[in-house]
Structure formats: structure tokens, C-alpha cells
C-alpha positions in Angstrom: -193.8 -0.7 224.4 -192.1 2.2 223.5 -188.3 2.6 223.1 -185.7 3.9 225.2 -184.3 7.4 223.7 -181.2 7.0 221.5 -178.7 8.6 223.3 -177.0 10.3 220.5 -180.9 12.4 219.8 -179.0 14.1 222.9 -176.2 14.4 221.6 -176.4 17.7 218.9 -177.3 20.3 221.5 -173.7 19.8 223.3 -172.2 20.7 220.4 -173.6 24.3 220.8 -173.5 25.6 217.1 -175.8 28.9 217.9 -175.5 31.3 220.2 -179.0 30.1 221.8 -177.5 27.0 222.6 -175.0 28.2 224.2 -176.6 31.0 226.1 -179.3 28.0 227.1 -175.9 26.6 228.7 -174.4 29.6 230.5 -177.8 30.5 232.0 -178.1 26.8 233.1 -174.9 27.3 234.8 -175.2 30.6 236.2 -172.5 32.1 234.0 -171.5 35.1 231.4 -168.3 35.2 229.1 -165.5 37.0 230.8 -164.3 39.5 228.3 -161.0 40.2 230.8 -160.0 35.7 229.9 -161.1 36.5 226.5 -164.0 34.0 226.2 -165.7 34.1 223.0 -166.6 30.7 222.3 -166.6 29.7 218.8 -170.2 28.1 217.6 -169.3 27.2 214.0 -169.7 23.7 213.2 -167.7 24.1 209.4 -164.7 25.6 211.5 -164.5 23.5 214.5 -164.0 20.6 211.7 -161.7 22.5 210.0 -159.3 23.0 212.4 -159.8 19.6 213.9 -158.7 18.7 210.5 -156.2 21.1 209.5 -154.3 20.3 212.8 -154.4 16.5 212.4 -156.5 15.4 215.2 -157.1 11.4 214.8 -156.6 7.7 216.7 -154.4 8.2 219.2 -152.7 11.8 218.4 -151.5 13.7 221.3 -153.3 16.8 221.3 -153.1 19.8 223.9 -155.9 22.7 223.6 -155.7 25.3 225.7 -158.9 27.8 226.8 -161.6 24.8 225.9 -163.8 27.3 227.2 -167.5 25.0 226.5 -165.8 22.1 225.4 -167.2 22.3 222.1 -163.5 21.8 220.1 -162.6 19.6 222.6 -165.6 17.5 221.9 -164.7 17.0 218.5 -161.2 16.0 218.9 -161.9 13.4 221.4 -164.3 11.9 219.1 -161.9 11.7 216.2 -160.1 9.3 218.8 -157.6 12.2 219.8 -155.7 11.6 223.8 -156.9 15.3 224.3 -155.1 17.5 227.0 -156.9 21.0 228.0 -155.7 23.8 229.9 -158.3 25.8 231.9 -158.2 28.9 234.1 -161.7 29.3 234.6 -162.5 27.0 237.5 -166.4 28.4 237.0 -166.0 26.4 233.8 -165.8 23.4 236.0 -170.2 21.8 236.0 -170.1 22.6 232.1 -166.7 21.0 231.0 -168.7 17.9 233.0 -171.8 18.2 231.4 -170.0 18.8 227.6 -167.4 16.1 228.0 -169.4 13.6 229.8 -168.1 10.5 228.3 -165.2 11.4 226.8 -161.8 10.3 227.5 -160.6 14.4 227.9 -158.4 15.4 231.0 -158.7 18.4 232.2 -155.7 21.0 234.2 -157.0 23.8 235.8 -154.6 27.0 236.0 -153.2 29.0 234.0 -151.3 28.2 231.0 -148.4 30.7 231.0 -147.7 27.8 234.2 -147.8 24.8 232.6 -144.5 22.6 232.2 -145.3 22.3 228.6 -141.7 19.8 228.1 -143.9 17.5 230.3 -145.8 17.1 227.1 -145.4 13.9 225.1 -142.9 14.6 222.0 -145.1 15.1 218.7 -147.8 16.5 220.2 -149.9 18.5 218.7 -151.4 21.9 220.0 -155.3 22.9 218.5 -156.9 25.3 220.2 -158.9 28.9 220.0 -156.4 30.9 221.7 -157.1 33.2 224.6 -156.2 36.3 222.1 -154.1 38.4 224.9 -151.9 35.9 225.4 -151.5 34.2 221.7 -147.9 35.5 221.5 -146.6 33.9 224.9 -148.0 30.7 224.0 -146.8 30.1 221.1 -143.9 31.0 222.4 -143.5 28.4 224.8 -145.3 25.7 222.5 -142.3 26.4 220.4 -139.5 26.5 222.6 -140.8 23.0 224.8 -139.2 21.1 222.0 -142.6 18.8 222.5 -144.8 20.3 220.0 -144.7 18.7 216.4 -147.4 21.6 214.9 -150.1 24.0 216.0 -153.3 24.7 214.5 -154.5 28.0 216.5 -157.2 30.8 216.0 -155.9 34.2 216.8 -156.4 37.5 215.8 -155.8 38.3 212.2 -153.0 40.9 212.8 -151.2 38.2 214.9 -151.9 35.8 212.0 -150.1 38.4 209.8 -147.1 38.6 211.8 -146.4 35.0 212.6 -145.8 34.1 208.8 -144.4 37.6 207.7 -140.8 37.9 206.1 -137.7 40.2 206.2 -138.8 43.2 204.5 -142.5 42.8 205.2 -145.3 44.6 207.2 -145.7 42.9 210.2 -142.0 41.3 210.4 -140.9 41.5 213.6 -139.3 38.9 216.9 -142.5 36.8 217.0 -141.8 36.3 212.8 -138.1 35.9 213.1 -139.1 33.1 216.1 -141.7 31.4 214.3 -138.9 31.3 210.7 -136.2 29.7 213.2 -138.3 26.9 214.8 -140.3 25.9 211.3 -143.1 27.6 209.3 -146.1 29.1 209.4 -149.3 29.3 207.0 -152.5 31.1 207.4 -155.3 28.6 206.8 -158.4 30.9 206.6 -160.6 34.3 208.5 -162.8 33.3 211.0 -165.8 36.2 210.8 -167.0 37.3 213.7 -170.2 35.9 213.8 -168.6 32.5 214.1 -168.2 33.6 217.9 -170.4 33.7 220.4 -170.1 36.6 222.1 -169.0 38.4 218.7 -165.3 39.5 219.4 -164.1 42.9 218.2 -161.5 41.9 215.8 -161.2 39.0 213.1 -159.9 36.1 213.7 -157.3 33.3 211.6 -156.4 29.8 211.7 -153.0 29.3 211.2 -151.0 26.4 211.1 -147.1 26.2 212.6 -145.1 23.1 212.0 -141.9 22.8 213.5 -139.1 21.1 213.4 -138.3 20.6 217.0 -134.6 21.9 216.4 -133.5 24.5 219.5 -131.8 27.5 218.2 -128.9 28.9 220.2 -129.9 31.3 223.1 -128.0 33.8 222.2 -129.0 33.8 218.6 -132.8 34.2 220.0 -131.9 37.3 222.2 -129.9 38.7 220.1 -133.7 39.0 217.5 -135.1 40.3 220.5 -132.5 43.4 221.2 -132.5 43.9 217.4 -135.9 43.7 216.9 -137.0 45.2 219.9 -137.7 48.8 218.0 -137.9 47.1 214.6 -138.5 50.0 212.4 -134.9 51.6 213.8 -131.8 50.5 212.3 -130.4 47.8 213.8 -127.1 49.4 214.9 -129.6 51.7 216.9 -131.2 48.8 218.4 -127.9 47.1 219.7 -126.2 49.8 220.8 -129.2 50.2 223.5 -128.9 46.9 224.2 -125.2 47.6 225.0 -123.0 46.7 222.2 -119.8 48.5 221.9 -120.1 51.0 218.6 -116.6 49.8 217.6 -117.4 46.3 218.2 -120.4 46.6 216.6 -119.6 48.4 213.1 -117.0 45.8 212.2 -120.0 42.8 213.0 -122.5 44.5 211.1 -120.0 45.0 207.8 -118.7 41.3 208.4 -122.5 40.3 207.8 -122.2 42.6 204.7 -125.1 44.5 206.2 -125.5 48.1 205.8 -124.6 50.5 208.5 -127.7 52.0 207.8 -129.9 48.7 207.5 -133.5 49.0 209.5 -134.1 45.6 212.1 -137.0 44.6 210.0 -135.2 44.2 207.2 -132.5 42.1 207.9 -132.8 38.7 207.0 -132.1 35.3 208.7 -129.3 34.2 207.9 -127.5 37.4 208.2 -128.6 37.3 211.6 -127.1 33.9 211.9 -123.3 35.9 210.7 -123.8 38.9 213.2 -124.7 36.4 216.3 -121.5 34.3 215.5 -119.8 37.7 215.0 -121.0 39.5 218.1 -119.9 36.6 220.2 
């Protein structure tokens, strides 16, 4: 008599680690990546792990992905024993999220996740995903500013990478840098190549890692780095007198933080920031 297949011989192909596999799939399905939702899928089986790993996945971790896209990264942190959350806009994605997580204990919200009420999260949790690259920035915005989100282990685009862990002083520095230093720290992991993608994006890609501390800084401290660092190559009296600062009023806060008159927004640093917001207000 012969014996039943072993279910896991049918396993490997769901996990889509070449781009036939995965075109196999989106034939089977009827479908094509949507460049304007920023769909390349990542097919690399050494990466997948590594960010699964890198951003902690386990027994019983919270963990939200966003953009699971073919399920393949949510596969593998469901089967580390992860309670996986995924946000997805792409309702087309809908017969091969079912087919790729069939089994798996994964729940799924379909939208948009510039909508989602991420303080409805469970505190700790912890945010893995290949981010939709044209909106990175609001994400992690909103990851940090839920007060939910213990860490983040994200791809984005290299130049996005730069800027999230860049200091005072440094190419890249700028609001999303100052935002990032005020709710914890970031550190670039490793590039991604493009031929870890499927289709092949344009640009490279990083995984970064954010941990933060769940401390909410002061509002006005946080829009005060956005007027100052709004143009943050021009000097930072420049910068707040468009935002409507009184030059009088102004002058004496910027010499109380023992500032320069002259000092450019990108090179200010933190805690000088910190003086001029308790000054200003």
C-alpha cells in the first residue's frame, strides 16, 4: 500500500524563495505586482530568517507586519509561534494570503494602514515587516507615536535607512532622525540587493532595527523639530521665523540655548532643542 503524502513535501513551494515560484503563484491567481502599492516581494530565504530573527519573532510575541504582500514573512513568523497581525490594502491579495497561510494562526485587516488605530495594538508589540517604501516614513511614524510598539525590524530603502539613525551634524539628519533619537534608537542591520526581490525594485534596500522606549515627548517639543527642520540646511532662526516666531523673541531663545545666531537646523543637537522648546514657550 502506498503512503499518504507527507504534508510538509508541500510545504517548501509556499515559501516562494525564486521568482518562478512566485510568478507560478500570481499567474495561478490572475495577478501582477502593482508598482503604484510598491509590491516587490522579497524571495530570500537567508533574509526572511534574518529579520524574523533580528526583530524577535518567537512563542507568543505580538507581532504586526504590515504589506504581507504573498505571505511569505508572515509565514515564517507564525511558525516561530509569533500571534501575527497583518495589514493589507490589496484586497486582490485575498485567494493567495488563503492559499500561503492556510493553517496558520495569522489574522488578517484589510485597508490601508495610514488607517489603522495602531494604540489598539497590544503594549510590547513588535512591528516586522517589508515596508511599502512610499510610505516608510508615515509608518514609522505612527508605530512610534502609538506608545504600543516595543521595536521595529523594517526593510526600507537605504537612503531612508541612512536618515533614520543619522546624527546632528550628519548627511541625512533631519525631522524623521531627530523623531526616531527622541523615542529610542535606531541601527541599520544589513543591504538587501536587489535581487532578493521579486520584481527587482529600483533602489537598495536595509533592515533596520528601532527600539523604543515607549516615552511620549512633549507636542510641542515634536513640532517645534518639524518647523526647525522643515528646510534643514537653513539656519534655524530662518526656519522659525517662517514658522512665525517673533525675531526679538526668538534671538534671546536661541542665545539662551547657547546656540549660534547663525547655527544651520541640521546641526543643532538634541538637547539644545530640548532648552529652545522650554525657552520658546
Amino acid at each position: 500500500m502506498t503512503n499518504p503524502p507527507d504534508p510538509a513535501e508541500h510545504q517548501e513551494p509556499l515559501k516562494l524563495y525564486s521568482p518562478r515560484t512566485v510568478r507560478e503563484l500570481l499567474e495561478r491567481h490572475g495577478l501582477r505586482p502593482t508598482k503604484s502599492l510598491g509590491q516587490n516581494f522579497l524571495i530570500d530565504g537567508n533574509i526572511l530568517r534574518l529579520i524574523a530573527e533580528a526583530g524577535g519573532a518567537g512563542e507568543g510575541v505580538d507581532v504586526l507586519e504590515v504589506g504581507p504582500g504573498l505571505g511569505v514573512l508572515t509565514r515564517e513568523l507564525a511558525e516561530r509561534g509569533s500571534r501575527v497581525t497583518t495589514l493589507e490594502k490589496d484586497e486582490r491579495l485575498q485567494g493567495v494570503l488563503a492559499e500561503t497561510l492556510a493553517g496558520l494562526d495569522v489574522r488578517v485587516v484589510w485597508g490601508d494602514a495610514l488607517d489603522f488605530d495602531y494604540a489598539s495594538l497590544p503594549a510590547g508589540t513588535r512591528v516586522i515587516a517589508n515596508l511599502p517604501y512610499y510610505i516608510s516614513t508615515a509608518l514609522l511614524t505612527r508605530f512610534m507615536r502609538s506608545g504600543r510598539v516595543a521595536s521595529a525590524t523594517v526593510l526600507v530603502q537605504r537612503e531612508v535607512a541612512e536618515r533614520l539613525g543619522a546624527q546632528p551634524g550628519q548627511d541625512g539628519y533631519g525631522y524623521l532622525s531627530a523623531l526616531i533619537s527622541l523615542h529610542g534608537k535606531a541601527k541599520l542591520l544589513r543591504d538587501v540587493p536587489k535581487g532578493s526581490f521579486f520584481p527587482a525594485p529600483d533602489v537598495t534596500s536595509s533592515v533596520v532595527r528601532l527600539d523604543f522606549t515607549g516615552e511620549q515627548p512633549p507636542e510641542g517639543l515634536v513640532r517645534l523639530l518639524e518647523q526647525a527642520l522643515h528646510h534643514r540646511r537653513k539656519t534655524l532662526r530662518n526656519n522659525l521665523r517662517m514658522a512665525g516666531y517673533a525675531p526679538e523673541v526668538l534671538d534671546a531663545a536661541i542665545l539662551g540655548a547657547g546656540l549660534p545666531a547663525d547655527v544651520r537646523a541640521e546641526d543643532v543637537p538634541l538637547p539644545a532643542m530640548r532648552e529652545l522648546h522650554r525657552l520658546l514657550s
